[in-house]
C-alpha positions, -999 to 999 in steps of 0.1 A, spaced: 140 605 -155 174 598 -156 198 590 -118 228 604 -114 260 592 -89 283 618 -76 313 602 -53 338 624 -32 366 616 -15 351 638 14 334 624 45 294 626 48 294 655 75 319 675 54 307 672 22 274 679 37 290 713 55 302 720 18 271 719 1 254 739 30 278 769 28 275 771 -12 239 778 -11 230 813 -16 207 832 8 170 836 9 168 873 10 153 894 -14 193 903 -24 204 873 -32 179 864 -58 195 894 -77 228 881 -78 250 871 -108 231 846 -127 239 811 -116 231 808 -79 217 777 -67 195 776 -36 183 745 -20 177 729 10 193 698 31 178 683 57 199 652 71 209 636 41 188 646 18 194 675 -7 174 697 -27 187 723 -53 171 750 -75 191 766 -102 184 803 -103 191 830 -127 187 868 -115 151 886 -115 138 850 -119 126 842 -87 120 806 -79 97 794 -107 130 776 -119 115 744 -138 146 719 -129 150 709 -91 181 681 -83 166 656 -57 190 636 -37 206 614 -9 241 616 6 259 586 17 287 571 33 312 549 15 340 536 24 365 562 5 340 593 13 309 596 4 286 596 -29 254 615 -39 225 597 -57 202 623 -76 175 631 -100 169 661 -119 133 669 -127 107 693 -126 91 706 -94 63 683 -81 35 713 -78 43 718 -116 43 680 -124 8 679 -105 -4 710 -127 6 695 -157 -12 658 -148 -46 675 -143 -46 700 -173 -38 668 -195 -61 647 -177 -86 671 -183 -78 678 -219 -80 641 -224 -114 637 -207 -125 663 -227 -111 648 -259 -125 615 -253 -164 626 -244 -160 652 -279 -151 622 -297 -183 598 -286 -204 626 -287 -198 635 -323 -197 597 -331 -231 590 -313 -244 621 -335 -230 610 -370 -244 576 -363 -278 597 -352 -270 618 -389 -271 647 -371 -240 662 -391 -242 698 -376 -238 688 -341 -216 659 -351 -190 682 -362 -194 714 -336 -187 682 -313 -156 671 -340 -142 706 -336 -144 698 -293 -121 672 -301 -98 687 -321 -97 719 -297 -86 694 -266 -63 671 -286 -47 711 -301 -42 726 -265 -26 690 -252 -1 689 -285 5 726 -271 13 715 -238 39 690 -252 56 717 -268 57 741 -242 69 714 -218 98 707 -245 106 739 -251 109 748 -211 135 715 -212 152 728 -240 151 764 -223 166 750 -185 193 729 -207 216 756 -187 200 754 -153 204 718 -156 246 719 -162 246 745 -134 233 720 -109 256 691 -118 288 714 -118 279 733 -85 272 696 -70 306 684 -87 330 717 -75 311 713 -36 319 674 -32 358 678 -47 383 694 -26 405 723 -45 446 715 -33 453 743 -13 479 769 -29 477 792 -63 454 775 -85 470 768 -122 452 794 -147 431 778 -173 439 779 -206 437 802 -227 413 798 -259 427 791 -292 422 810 -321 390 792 -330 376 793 -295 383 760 -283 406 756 -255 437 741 -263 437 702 -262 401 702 -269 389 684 -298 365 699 -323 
C-alpha cells in the first residue's frame, strides 16, 4: 500500500471547505450521475473518498484514506488508496479458511498414504487441490478488480488534486486540441 502527499497552497479550513463542496450528494439521484462522482466523508481532518461510476452504487473497491494538515505555505494531504476494510476482512477469512482447509487435506491424505490407504489418500489429495484452486481464484479475482478500478483510482487523485489548487479567476485558456494521432500537442509518444 503505497502513501501519497498532496500539498496546496490553500489554508486547512479552506481547502477542507473545497473538498466538502465537491462531494456529490447521498440521494438516490446522485448515484445516477455522469460517471465519475466521488463521494466521501470528512470529519475534522480526516478524509474519506469513494470513486463512483453511475448504477454502481457503493460497492466501489478503491477508498482514498487520509489526513489534512497545516504547513506553513498551506496545507498538504497524506493518503492511502486501498480497498474498503469490510472487503479486506472478507477476503482475510475466506483465505484463512481456504488455507486451513488446505493444510488439514494435506495431513490427512499424507497420514492415509503413510496408512496405504490410497483411495482415501487421494479423495483427501483432491481436498487439497480444491482449497489451494479456489485461493489461486481469489488472487485472480482480487487482480483483476485492481486492474478493473485502475480508473477509479486516477479519479480520486485528480478530484483530490483539482479541489486542493486554486483555478486563477477569469476565462480559462482552452486546452489543446489533439493532434492528428491523438496526442495532444507537446505530448510525447
Amino acid at each position: 500500500m503505497a502513501a501519497y502527499l498532496l500539498s496546496s497552497p490553500l489554508p486547512v479550513d479552506e481547502a477542507r471547505g473545497r473538498l466538502h463542496d465537491g462531494l456529490a450528494g447521498r440521494s438516490f439521484g446522485a448515484a445516477l450521475g455522469p460517471a465519475g462522482v466521488v463521494r466521501g466523508d470528512l470529519r475534522g481532518d480526516t478524509v474519506k473518498l469513494v470513486a463512483m461510476h453511475a448504477g454502481l452504487g457503493s460497492g466501489s473497491p478503491t477508498v482514498l484514506r487520509g489526513r489534512l494538515t497545516a504547513t506553513a505555505t498551506g496545507c498538504q494531504v497524506r493518503y492511502t488508496l486501498t480497498w474498503p476494510r469490510h472487503v479486506q476482512l472478507f477476503a482475510g477469512v475466506i483465505l484463512g479458511a481456504l488455507t486451513l482447509v488446505f493444510l488439514l487435506a494435506a495431513v490427512t491424505a499424507a497420514r492415509q498414504l503413510a496408512k496405504g490407504h490410497l483411495d482415501a489418500a487421494g479423495n483427501a489429495a483432491v481436498g487439497a487441490g480444491a482449497a489451494l484452486g479456489l485461493a489461486a481464484m481469489m488472487f485472480v479475482l482480487a487482480a483483476v478488480v485492481r486492474v478493473l478500478s485502475r480508473d477509479q483510482v486516477a479519479l480520486l487523485h485528480s478530484w483530490l488534486a483539482d479541489r486542493l489548487h486554486p483555478q486563477p479567476s477569469g476565462p480559462r485558456a482552452p486546452s489543446p486540441a489533439p493532434a492528428r494521432d491523438g496526442r495532444r500537442r507537446g505530448e510525447c509518444p
